[in-house]
N, C-alpha and C positions, 0 to 999 in steps of 0.2 A: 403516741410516741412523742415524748419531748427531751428531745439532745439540743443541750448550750453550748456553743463555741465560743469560748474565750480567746483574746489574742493584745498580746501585748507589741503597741503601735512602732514601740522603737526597734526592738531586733524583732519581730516579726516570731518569735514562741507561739505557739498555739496549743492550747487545751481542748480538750470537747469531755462533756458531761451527761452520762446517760440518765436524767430525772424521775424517769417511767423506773430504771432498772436499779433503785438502791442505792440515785444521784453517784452514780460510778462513775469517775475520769478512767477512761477507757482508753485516750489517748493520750499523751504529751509531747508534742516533737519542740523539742528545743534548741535553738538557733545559735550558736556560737559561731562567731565571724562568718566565714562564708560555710560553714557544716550544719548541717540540721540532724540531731540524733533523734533518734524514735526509740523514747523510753522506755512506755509500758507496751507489754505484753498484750495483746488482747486479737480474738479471733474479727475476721473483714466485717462479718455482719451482726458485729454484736448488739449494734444500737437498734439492728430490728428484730432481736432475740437469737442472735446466734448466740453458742457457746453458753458459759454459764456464769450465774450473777458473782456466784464465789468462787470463779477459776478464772476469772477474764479482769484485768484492770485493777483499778482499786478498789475492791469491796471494804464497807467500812464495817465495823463488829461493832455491833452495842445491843441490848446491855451488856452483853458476856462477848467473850473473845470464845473462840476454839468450842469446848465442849462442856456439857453438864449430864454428867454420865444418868443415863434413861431419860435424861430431861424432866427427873424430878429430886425434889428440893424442897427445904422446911424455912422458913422466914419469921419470926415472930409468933412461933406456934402453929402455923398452919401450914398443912401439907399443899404442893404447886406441884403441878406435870403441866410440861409442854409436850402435847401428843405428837408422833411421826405426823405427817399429813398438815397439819397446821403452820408448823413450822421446818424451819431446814434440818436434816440428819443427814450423819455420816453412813456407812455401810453396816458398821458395827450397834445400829441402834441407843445413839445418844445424839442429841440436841446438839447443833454446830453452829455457830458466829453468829447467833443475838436475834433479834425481831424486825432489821430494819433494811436489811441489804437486798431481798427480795420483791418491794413493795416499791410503789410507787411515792418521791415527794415532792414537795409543792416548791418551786420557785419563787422566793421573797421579795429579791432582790438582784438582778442585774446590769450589768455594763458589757462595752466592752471589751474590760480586762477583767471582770473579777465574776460571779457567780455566788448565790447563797441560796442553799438550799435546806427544807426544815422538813422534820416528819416528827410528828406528835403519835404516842401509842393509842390513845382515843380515837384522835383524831383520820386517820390516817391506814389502821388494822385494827377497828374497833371491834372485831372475831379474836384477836389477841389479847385483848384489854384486864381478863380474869388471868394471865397466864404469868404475869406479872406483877409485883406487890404493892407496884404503884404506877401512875400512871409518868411518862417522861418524856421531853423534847431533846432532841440531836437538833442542832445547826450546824451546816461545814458550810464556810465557804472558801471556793477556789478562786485565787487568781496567777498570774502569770508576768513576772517582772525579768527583763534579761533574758538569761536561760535558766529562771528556778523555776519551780509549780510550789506556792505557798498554800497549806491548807491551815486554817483557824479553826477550832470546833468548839463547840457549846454546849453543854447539856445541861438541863434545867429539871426541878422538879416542880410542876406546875399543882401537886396534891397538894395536902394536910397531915401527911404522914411520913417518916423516911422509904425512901429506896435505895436496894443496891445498886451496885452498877460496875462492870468494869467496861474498859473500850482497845478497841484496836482495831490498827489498819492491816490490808493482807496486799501490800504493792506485787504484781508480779513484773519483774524487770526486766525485759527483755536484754540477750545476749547473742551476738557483739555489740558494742556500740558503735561499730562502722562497719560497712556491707565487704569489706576488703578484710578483714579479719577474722578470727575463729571463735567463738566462743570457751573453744575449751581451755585456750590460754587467757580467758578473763580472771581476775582476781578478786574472791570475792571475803570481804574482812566486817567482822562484825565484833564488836567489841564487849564479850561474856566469858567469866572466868567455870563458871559452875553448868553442869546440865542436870539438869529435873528428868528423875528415872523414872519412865515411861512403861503401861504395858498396856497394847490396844492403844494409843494414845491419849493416856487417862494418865496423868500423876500418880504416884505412892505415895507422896509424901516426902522420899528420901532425894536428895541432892550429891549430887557426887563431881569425884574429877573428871577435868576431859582427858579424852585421850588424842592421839596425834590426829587419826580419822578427823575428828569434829573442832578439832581448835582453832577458831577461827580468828584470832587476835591478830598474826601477824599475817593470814590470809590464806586460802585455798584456794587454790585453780579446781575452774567450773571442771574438769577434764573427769569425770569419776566422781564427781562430787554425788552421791544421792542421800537427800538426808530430808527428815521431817520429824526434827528435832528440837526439843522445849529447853531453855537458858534462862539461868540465872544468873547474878553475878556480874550485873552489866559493871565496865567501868566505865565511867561515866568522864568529857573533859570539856572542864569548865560549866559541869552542871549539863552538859548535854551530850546525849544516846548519836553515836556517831556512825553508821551504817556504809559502806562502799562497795561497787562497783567501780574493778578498777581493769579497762583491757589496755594495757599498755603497749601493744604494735598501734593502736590506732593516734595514743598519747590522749586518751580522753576519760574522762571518772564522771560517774555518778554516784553524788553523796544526798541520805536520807539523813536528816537532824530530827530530834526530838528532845523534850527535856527529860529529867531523868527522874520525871517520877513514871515512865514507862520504864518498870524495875523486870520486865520477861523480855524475853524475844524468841520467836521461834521463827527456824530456817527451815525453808522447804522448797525442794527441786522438782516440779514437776514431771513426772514421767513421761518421756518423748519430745520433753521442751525446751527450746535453749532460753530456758528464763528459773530466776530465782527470785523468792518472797523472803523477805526481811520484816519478820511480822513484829511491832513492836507493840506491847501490850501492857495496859497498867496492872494485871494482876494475872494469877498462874491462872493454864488450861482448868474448870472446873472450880475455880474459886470460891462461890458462895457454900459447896459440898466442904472443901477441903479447907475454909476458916471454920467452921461449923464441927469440925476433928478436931479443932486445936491448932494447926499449922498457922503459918503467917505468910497467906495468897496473895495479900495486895487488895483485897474486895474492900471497896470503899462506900459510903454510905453520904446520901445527898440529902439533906433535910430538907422541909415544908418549904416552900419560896427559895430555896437555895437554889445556884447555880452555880459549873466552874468551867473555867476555858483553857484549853491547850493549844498544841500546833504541831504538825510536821509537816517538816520541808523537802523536798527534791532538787538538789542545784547540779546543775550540769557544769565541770569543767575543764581544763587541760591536766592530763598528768603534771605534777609537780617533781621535780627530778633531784 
């Protein structure tokens, strides 16, 4: 078991990062004057395997976000299955959030305030290695400034050949942001004009309007919200994916940033939980099936010695009135 605590020496934020468990930040309490909110979601003992890698904290998604219907898929002429057993599945038998959230990675680099953590497919789930078209590194690292949780991510292709790749985070955010308040009058606003029409949780292809249920631009109250729902259509400001948690009796927001070539997001409510995922994703549920139709997923492609880096943020602050 290896959990990193990170803590930022000025206001006193604190992070912790489960490495054993799919380098998951598991916690984040963050320190605004004299309040300390308790951001993410996640069950008491999860850093000694309670709960689950992809229902507790922040699981990361790579290569694929969400699903790849049976878990198999053609690349350059050759047929790939990722078998149940091997890797993560849903109920409905298809492949769910990528190769790296389950596994254990290796800590590079620490302080502190900050955390880096890497898992290589070779390296790292070398049982995975055929399942895959190429072989690829994730780095994230976490640190902790104020009351944000900054995450930086890397992903490299360390082969000879290209790879796919899509990525995405699955924050679960825990609600209220204060223990004197209710969850169901939280406000939760996420900035997508389109939803991606779903059956079993798998794409069609087709995109459509929202309706008042699912709009989440000028915000929903958590109160009835049940949704686990795919978006398109993000609008984007000033080139960046703007995600909130807003409970306003406490006067306090959590805002998720990212930049906006995270072109999905999908929202989903836990059943039984007062918490919500703001998944933001660079490419739709099923992507390498559904560019391979024709459609335009987002699945992106990393050449020989290429790399590229992204980010998303967590900052914790006061309502703005």
């Amino acid at each position: 078991m290896e959990v990193v605590t990170i803590t930022d020496p000025n206001s006193g934020s604190k992070a912790q990062v489960a490495a054993h468990r799919g380098f998951n930040c598991f916690q984040f309490h963050a320190v605004l004057g004299d309040r300390v909110v308790d951001v993410i979601d996640s069950v008491e003992d999860f850093a000694s395997g309670g709960g689950r890698v992809s229902g507790d904290g922040i699981p990361l998604l790579f290569p694929f976000p969400n699903r790849i219907r049976e878990g198999k898929f053609q690349w350059e002429g050759r047929d790939y299955h990722i078998p149940d057993g091997l890797a993560s599945y849903d109920n409905t038998g298809n492949a769910i959030h990528g190769l790296c959230l389950d596994r254990s990675w290796r800590v590079i680099d620490q302080s502190e305030q900050h955390v880096v953590g890497q898992f290589q497919l070779s390296v790292d789930a070398p049982d995975r290695s055929e399942l895959w078209p190429g072989d690829f590194i994730i780095e994230v690292e976490y640190f902790v400034r104020g009351a944000s949780l900054r995450s930086r991510i890397k992903v490299k292709n360390p082969g000879d050949k290209p790879i796919p790749w899509g990525l995405g985070t699955h924050t679960y955010f825990r609600l209220p942001l204060c223990d004197t308040t209710s969850p169901d009058q939280c406000l939760v606003q996420v900035p997508v004009n389109k939803q991606r029409i779903l059956i079993d949780c798998l794409p069609t292809g087709e995109v459509g309007p929202l309706t008042d249920e699912i709009d989440l631009r000028d915000g929903l109250y958590f109160d009835g919200l049940k949704m686990d729902d795919a978006f398109a259509g993000v609008e984007a400001e000033d080139g960046e994916v703007i995600c909130s948690v807003i409970d306003e009796k406490a006067g306090l927001t959590v805002v998720q940033r990212c930049p906006d070539e995270f072109k999905e997001v999908v929202v989903f409510t836990p059943p039984g939980r007062n918490a919500v995922c703001m998944e933001p994703y660079t490419c739709c549920t099923d992507a390498i099936n559904m560019q391979a139709a024709g459609h335009d997923a987002g699945l992106r492609t990393l050449g020989p010695g290429e790399e590229h880096s992204t980010w998303v943020d967590i900052d914790v602050g006061a309502v703005v009135v």
